[in-house]
C-alpha positions in Angstrom: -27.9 -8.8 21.3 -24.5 -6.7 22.1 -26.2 -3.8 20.2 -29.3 -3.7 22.1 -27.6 -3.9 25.7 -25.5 -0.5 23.7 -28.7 0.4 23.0 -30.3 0.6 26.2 -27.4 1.9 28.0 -27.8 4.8 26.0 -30.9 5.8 26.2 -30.6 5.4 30.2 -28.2 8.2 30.4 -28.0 10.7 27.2 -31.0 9.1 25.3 -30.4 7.4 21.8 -28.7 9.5 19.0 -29.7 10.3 16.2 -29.6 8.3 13.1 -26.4 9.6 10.3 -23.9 11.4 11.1 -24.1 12.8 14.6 -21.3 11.1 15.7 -19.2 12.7 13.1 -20.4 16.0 14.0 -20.6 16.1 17.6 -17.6 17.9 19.9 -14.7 14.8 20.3 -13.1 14.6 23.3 -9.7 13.3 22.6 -7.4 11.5 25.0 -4.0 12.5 26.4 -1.5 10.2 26.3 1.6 11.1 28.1 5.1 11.3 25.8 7.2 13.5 28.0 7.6 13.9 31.8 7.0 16.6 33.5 5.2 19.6 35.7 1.3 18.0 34.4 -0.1 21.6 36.0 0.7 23.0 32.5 1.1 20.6 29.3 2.3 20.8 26.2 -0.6 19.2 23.7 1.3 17.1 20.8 -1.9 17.3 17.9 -0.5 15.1 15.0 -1.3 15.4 11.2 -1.0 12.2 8.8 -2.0 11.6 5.6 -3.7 13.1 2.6 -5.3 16.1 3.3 -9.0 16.3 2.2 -12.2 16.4 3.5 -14.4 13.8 4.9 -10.5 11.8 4.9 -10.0 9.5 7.7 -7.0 11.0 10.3 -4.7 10.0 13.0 -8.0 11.5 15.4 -10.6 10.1 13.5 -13.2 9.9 11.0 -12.8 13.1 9.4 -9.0 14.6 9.2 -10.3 18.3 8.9 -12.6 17.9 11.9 -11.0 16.4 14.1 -7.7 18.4 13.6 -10.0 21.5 14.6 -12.0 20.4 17.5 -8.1 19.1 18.7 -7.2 22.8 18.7 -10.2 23.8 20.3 -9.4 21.3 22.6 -6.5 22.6 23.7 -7.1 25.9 23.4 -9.9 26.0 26.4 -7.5 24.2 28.3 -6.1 26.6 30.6 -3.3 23.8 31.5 -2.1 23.6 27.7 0.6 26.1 27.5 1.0 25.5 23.3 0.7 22.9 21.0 3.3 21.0 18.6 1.3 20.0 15.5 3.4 16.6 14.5 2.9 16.5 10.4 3.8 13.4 8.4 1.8 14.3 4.9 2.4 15.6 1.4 -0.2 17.4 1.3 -3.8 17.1 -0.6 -6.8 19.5 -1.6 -6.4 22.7 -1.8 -9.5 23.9 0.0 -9.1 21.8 3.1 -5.4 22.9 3.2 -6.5 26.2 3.5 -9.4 25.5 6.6 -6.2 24.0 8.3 -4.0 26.9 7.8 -6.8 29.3 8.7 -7.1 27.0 12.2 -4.0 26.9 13.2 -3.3 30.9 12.3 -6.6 31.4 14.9 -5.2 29.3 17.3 -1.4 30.8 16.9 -3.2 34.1 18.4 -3.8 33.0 21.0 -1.2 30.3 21.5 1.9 29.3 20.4 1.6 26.1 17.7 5.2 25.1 16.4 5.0 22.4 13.3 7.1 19.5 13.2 7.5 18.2 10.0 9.0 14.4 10.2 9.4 12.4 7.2 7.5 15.2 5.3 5.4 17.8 5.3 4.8 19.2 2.0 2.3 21.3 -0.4 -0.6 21.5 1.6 0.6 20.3 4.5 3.3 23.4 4.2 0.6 25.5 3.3 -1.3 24.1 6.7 2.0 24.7 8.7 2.1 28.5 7.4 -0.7 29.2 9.9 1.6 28.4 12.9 4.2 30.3 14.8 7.1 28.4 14.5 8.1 25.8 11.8 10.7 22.6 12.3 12.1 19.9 10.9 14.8 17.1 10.3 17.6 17.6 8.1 16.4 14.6 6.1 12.8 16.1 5.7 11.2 15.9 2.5 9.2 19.8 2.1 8.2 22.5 -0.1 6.6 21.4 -3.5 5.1 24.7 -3.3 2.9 24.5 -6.3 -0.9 23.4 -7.3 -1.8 20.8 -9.7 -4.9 19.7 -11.6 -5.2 16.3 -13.2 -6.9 14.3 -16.0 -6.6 11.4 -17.7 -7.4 11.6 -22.2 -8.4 8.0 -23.5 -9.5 9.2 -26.7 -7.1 6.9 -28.6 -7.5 3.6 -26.4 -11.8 4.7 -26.7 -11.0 4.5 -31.0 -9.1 1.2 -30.2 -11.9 -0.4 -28.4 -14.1 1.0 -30.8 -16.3 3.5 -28.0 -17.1 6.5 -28.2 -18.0 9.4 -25.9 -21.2 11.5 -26.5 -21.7 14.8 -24.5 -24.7 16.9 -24.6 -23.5 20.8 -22.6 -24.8 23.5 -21.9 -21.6 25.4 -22.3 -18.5 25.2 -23.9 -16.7 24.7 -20.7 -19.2 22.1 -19.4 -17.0 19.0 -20.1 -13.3 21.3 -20.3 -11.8 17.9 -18.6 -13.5 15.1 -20.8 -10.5 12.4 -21.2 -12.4 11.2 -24.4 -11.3 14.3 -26.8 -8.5 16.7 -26.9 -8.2 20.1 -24.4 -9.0 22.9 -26.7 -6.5 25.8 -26.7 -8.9 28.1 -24.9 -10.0 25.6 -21.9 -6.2 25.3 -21.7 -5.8 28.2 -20.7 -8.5 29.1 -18.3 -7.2 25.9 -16.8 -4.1 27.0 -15.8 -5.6 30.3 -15.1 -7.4 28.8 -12.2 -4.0 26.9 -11.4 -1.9 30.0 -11.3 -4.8 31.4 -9.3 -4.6 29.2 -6.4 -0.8 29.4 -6.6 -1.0 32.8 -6.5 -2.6 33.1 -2.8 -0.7 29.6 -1.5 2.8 32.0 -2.8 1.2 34.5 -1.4 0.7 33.3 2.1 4.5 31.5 2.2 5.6 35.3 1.7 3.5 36.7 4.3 4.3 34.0 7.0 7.4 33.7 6.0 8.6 37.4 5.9 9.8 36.3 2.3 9.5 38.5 -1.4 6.9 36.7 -3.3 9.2 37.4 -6.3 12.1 35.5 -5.2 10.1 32.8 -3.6 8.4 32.4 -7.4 11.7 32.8 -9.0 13.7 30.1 -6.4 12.2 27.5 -4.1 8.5 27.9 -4.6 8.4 26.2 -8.4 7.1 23.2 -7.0 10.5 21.2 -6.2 11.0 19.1 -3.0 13.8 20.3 -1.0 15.3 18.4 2.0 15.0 20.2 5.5 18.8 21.5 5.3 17.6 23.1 2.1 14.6 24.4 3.2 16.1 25.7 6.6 18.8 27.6 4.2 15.7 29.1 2.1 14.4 30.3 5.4 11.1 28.4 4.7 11.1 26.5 8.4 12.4 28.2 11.2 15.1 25.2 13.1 16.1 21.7 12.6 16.3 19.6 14.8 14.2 16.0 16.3 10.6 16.4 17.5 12.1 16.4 21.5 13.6 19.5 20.0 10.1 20.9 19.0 8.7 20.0 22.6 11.4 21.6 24.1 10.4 25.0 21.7 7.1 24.7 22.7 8.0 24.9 26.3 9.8 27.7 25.2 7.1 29.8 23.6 4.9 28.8 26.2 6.8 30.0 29.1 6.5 26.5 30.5 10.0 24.7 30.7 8.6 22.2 33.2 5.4 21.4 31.1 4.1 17.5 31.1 4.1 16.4 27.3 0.8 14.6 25.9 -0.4 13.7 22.9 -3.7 14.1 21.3 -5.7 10.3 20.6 -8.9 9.2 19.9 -11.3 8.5 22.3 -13.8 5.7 21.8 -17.3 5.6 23.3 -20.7 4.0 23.4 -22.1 6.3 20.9 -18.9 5.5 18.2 -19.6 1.7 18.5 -23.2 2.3 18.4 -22.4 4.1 15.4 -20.2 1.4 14.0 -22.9 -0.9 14.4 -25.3 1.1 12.5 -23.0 1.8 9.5 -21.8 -2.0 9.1 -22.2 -3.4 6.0 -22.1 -7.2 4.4 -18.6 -8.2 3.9 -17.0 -7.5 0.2 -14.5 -9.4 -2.0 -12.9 -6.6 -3.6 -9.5 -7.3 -6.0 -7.5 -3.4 -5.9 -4.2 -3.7 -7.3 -3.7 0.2 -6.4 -5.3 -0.8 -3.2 -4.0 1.4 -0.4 -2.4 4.0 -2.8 -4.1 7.9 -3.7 -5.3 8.5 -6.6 -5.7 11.9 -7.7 -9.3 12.6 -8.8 -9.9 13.9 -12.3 -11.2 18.3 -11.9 -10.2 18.5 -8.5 -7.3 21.1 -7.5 -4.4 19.9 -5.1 -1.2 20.9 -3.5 0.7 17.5 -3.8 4.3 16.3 -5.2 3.7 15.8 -8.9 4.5 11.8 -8.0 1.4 11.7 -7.3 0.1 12.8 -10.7 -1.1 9.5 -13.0 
């Protein structure tokens, strides 16, 4: 009955939406919640960054991390009032390919406005690589960043399939068809044009540290960039962020870049409205029993390439 009256109230003002995933792809409007005082004729806009990186990946802002970390620049950059951003950062990272939309955003955005990064427990792999697309880089001294490196994952169950007395049968079309399949060994040759395509995508994330960072590629290859964590202290002495400090510090280097001492602080958050609970309603489903003993944790997923700690590895 709740629906219905949702229903109707709809359809007298925008009409009813469509059915799927319009609400996913429609322009959010995200809230501002103020976090510091201050001169609200020009703001600084606080956009924060959590989690595993990935696509179609829920996010601090909603349904869809990539999304909604965009339209939250877009946001803020036709808002004449928002002097610069500070993109607050608490992941280690994720795929590759949505890594790279992120950094691509935020180095738009950065010509236009300044965007300093705040890195606060961590912001590593991808999420560095996200943060190379900004003007100005920060952290804590306890930060965990870095693990500049990529990593592709699979499991090989040949010898627990011969235990339980299973075995895999593949028809390809290629020789490289099945180059992951966990039931038989990695040939020498798919080996290698394995970590081909690893060094590949290293090769540009390296690549884009350098050019941000005003670093030899060389060195970076040779020193920090091997894939190791390094603590912000570290990092700040590698010249990979650009000041430590706490993330009043980062406001306060917004301001700075912005030209707007005085600026009110705000932070980006959902909104919620009558379309998103119509759309809740229409994507509820019967309740399920499920027993996870990983629940809650990440799991790499075999053939796809990500910038993450090697903890993460199975």
């Amino acid at each position: 009955m709740f629906g219905n009256l949702l229903l109707v109230a709809m359809l007298g003002v925008k009409g009813a939406p469509q059915v799927g995933t319009s609400a996913i792809n429609r322009q959010r409007h995200f809230e501002e919640i103020e976090v510091a005082k201050g001169d609200s004729s020009s703001r600084i806009a606080v956009i924060p960054l959590e989690g595993i990186i990935a696509m179609g990946q829920p996010g601090a802002l909603g349904n869809d991390l990539v999304s909604d970390f965009k339209q939250a620049l877009d946001q803020a950059r036709r808002d004449t009032r928002v002097k610069a951003v500070v993109v607050s950062v608490d992941s280690p990272g994720g795929e590759i390919t949505a890594s790279d939309v992120l950094y691509n955003a935020l180095l738009e955005f950065s010509k236009e406005k300044p965007a300093v990064v705040y890195f606060n427990s961590i912001g590593a792999s991808g999420a560095y690589y996200a943060a190379c697309g900004g003007s100005f880089i920060m952290c804590n001294h306890t930060t965990f960043t870095g693990s500049i490196g990529v990593i592709i994952s699979t499991l090989n169950y040949r010898d627990l399939f011969g235990k339980v007395g299973l075995e895999s049968v593949t028809f390809k079309s290629g020789k490289f068809k099945d180059m992951l399949n966990g039931s038989r060994e990695m040939t020498e040759e798919e080996r290698i044009y394995v970590e081909g395509l690893v060094m590949q995508s290293y090769d540009r994330f390296l690549g884009i540290v350098a050019k941000s960072r005003k670093l030899d590629a060389a060195a970076l290859k040779a020193g920090p960039a091997d894939g190791r964590i390094l603590s912000g202290t570290d990092a700040f002495a590698e010249k990979l962020v650009d000041g430590l400090g706490y993330v009043e510090d980062a406001y306060e280097k917004a301001r700075e870049l912005g030209s707007a001492p005085d600026a009110q602080v705000v932070q980006y958050k959902r909104s919620i409205s009558f379309s998103d609970l119509f759309w809740l309603f229409g994507e509820a489903r019967s309740p399920e029993i499920k027993i996870d003993l990983l629940q809650g944790m990440f799991r790499l997923q075999p053939g796809r390439v990500y910038l993450l700690p090697a903890i993460f590895a199975p």
